[in-house]
C-alpha positions in Angstrom: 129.7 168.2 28.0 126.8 167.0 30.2 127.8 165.5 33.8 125.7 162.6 34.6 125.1 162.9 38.7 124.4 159.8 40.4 121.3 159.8 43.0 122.9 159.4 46.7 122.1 156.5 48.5 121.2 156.4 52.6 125.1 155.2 52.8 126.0 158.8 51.4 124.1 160.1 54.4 126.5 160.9 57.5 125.0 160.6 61.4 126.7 164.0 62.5 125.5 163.0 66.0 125.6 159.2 66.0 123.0 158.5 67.1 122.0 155.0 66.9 118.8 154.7 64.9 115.7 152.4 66.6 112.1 152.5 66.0 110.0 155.6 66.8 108.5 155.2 70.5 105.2 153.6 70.0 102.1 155.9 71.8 100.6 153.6 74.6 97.9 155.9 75.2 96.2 158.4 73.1 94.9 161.5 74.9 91.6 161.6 75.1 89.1 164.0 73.3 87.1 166.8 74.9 83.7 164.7 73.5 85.6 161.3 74.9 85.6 162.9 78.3 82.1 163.9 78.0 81.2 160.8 76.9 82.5 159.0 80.0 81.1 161.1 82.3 77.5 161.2 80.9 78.0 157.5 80.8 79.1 157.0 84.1 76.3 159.5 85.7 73.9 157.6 84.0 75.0 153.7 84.8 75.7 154.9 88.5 72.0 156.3 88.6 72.8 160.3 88.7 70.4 160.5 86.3 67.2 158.7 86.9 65.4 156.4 84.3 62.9 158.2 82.3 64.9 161.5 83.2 64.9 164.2 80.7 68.4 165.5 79.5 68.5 168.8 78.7 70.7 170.7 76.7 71.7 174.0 77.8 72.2 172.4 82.2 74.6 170.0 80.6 76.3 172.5 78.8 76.8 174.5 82.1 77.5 171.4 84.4 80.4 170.5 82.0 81.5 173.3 80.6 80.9 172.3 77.0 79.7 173.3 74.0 76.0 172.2 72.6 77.4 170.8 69.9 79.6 168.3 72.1 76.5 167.3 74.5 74.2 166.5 71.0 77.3 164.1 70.0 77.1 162.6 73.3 73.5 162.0 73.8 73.6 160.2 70.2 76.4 158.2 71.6 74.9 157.2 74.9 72.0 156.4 72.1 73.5 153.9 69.9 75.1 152.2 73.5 71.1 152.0 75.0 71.7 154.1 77.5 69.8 157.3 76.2 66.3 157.4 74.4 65.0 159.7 72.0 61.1 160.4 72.9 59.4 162.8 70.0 58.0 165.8 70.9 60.2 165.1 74.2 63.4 165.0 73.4 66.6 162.7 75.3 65.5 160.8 78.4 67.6 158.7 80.2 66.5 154.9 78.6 63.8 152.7 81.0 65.0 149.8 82.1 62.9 146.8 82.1 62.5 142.9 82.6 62.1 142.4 79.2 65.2 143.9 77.9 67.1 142.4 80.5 66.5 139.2 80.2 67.4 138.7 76.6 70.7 140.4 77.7 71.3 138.3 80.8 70.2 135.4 78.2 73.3 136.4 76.1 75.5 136.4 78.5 74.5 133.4 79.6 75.5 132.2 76.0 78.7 133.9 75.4 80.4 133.9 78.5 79.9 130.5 79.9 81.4 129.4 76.8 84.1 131.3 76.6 85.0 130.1 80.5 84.9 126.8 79.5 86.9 127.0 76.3 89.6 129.0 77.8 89.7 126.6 80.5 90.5 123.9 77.9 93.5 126.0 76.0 94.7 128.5 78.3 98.7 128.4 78.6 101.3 131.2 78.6 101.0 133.9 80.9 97.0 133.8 81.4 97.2 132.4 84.9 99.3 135.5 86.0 96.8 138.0 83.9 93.4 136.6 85.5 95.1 136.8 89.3 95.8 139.8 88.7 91.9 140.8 87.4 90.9 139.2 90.0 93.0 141.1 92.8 91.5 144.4 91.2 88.4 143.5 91.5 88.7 142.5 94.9 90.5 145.6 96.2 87.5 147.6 94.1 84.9 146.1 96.3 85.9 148.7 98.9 85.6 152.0 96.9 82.4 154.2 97.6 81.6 154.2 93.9 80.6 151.6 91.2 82.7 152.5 88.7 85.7 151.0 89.7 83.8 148.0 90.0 82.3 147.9 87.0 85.5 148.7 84.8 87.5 145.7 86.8 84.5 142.9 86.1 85.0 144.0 82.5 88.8 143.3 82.3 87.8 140.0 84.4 86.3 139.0 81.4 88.0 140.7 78.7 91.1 138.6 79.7 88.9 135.5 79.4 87.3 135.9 76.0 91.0 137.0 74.2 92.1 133.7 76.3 89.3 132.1 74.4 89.9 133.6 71.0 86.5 134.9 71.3 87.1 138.5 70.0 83.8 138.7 68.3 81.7 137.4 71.0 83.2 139.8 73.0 82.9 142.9 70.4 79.0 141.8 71.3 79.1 141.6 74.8 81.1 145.4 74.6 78.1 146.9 72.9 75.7 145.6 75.6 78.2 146.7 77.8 76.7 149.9 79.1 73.0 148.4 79.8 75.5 145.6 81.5 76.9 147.8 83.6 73.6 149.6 85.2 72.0 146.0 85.6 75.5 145.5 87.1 75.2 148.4 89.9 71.4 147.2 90.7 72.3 143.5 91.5 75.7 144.7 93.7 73.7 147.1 95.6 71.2 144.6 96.9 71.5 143.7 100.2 69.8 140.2 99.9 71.6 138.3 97.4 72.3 135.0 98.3 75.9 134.9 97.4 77.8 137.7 97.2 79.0 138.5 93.0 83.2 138.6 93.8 82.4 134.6 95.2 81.0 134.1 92.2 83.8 135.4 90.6 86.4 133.4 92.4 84.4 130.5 91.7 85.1 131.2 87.4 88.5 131.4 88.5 89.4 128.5 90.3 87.7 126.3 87.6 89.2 127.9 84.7 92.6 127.6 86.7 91.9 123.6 87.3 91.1 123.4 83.4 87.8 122.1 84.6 85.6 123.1 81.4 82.3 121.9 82.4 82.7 123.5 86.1 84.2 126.9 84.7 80.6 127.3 82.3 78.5 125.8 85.4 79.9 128.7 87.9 79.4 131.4 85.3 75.9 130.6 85.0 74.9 130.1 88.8 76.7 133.9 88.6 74.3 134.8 85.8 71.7 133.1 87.1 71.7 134.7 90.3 71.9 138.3 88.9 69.5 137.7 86.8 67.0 136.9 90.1 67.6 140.4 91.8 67.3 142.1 88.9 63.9 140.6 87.7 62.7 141.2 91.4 63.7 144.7 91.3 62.7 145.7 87.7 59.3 144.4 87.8 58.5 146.3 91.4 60.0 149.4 89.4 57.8 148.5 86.6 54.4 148.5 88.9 55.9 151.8 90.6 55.7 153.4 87.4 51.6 151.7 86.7 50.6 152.5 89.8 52.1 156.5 89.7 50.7 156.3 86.0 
């Protein structure tokens, strides 16, 4: 006589322990990769000017510098490639990529475009806990004003605006803005580091804020372009003076 057995069910199953089941702790942040670590610090080097424009990168120095395999700096450099920051000249090899006026302008140009309108939209529809999140940004960057190096600058202008365009529901334009992102951020250290500019950048800043924060639309897209505007001026003045260096040296 066969004996039919019954599958058991998850109420068969005892909790010798009892613990209380929840959901599995979610991972906040992922460790980062030997090549993501690379990657930010070729980036940074290059954005804070360690290596000059038109600077050739060589292999086996980098791979002594950092420690790394060859392998690791050639996924790097094509990296720093597809972000603008890093050229590929035949019969040359990697150079650090030549800024110039041209190339700026179309990006300042975008800018222009995507995040004046994302200021005024969010100013139109922000709600919830927004206010809170873009004093905050705002704090950071002012407190990163003080450090010796750009990069803390640099990474609190971008949550500045990253809190603006998800305010916005503009996740695409900012996608766009995040691939730019790297030539952004050299333009970025050239325009803080003058000592002429007309109005200082976290003013500017604080200007974007307090419109947005009065739900003032046509002011919030007004003071991101006199920002724009004005960054755009230094840099022009400094990239074409480059740009006859280079002629005349030529």
């Amino acid at each position: 006589m066969s004996i039919l057995l019954e599958a058991p069910t998850t109420a068969d199953y005892k909790n010798p322990m009892n613990i209380e089941k929840s959901d599995l702790p979610k991972i906040e942040h992922a460790p980062q990769t030997l090549r993501d670590i690379v990657q930010e610090r070729m980036r940074t080097a290059i954005i804070e000017g360690h290596f000059a424009p038109g600077e050739r990168l060589v292999e086996r120095p980098l791979c002594d510098q950092l420690g790394v395999s060859r392998t690791v700096i050639r996924e790097t450099i094509r990296y720093l490639e597809a972000e603008g920051l890093v050229e590929i000249i035949p019969n040359r090899g990697p150079i650090v990529a030549l800024l110039d006026w041209d190339q700026a302008e179309q990006i300042y140009d975008i800018r222009k475009q995507l995040e004046g309108s994302a200021a005024a939209v969010c100013a139109q529809c922000y709600g919830g806990d927004f206010a809170a999140q873009l004093r905050e940004a705002l704090a950071t960057l002012n407190a990163s004003m003080n450090d010796s190096e750009w990069i803390g600058v640099m990474r609190a202008t971008t949550r500045f605006y990253e809190v603006i365009f998800y305010e916005a529901g503009h996740a695409i334009a900012w996608d766009i803005v995040q691939r730019l992102n790297g030539r952004i951020s050299r333009l970025r250290v050239l325009t803080l580091s003058a000592k002429d500019r007309p109005k200082p950048g976290f003013s500017h800043m604080t200007a974007i804020y307090d419109a947005i924060l009065s739900r003032d639309a046509q002011a919030a897209q007004a003071a991101v372009q006199a920002h724009i505007l004005d960054a755009s001026a230094i840099a022009q003045r400094f990239l074409r003076k480059e740009t006859t260096k280079v002629e005349n040296d030529g």
